[in-house]
C-alpha positions in Angstrom: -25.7 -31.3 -48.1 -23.2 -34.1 -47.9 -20.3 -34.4 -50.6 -18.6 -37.6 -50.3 -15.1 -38.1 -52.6 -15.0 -41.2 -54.9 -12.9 -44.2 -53.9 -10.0 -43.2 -56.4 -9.8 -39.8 -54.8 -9.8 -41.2 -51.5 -7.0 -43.3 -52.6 -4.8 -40.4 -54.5 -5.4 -38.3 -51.1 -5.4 -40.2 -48.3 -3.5 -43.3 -49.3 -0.8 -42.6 -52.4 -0.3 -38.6 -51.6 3.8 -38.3 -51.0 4.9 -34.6 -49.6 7.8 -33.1 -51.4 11.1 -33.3 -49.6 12.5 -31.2 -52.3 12.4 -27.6 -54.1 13.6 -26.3 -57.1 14.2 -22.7 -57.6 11.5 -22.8 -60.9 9.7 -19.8 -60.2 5.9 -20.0 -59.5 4.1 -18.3 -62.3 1.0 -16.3 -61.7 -1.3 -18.4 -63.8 -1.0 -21.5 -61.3 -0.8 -19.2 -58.4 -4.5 -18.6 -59.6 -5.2 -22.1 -59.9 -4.3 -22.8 -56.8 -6.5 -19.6 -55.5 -9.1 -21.1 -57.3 -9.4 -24.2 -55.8 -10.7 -22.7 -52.3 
């Protein structure tokens, strides 16, 4: 089975994406450490 992203998601990822060059010192809360778990 092949999964092929949209054009707009290609774009957000691969094109418009910026890294962070900065932090705060907001803590992380455990409801989007789960979110983030729960995307792999």
């Amino acid at each position: 089975m092949s999964l092929v992203l949209d054009p707009a998601a290609q774009d957000l990822l691969f094109r418009e994406a910026r890294t962070a060059n900065t932090f705060t010192d907001e803590p992380v809360t455990d409801e989007q450490v789960q979110a983030i778990y729960d995307l792999v």
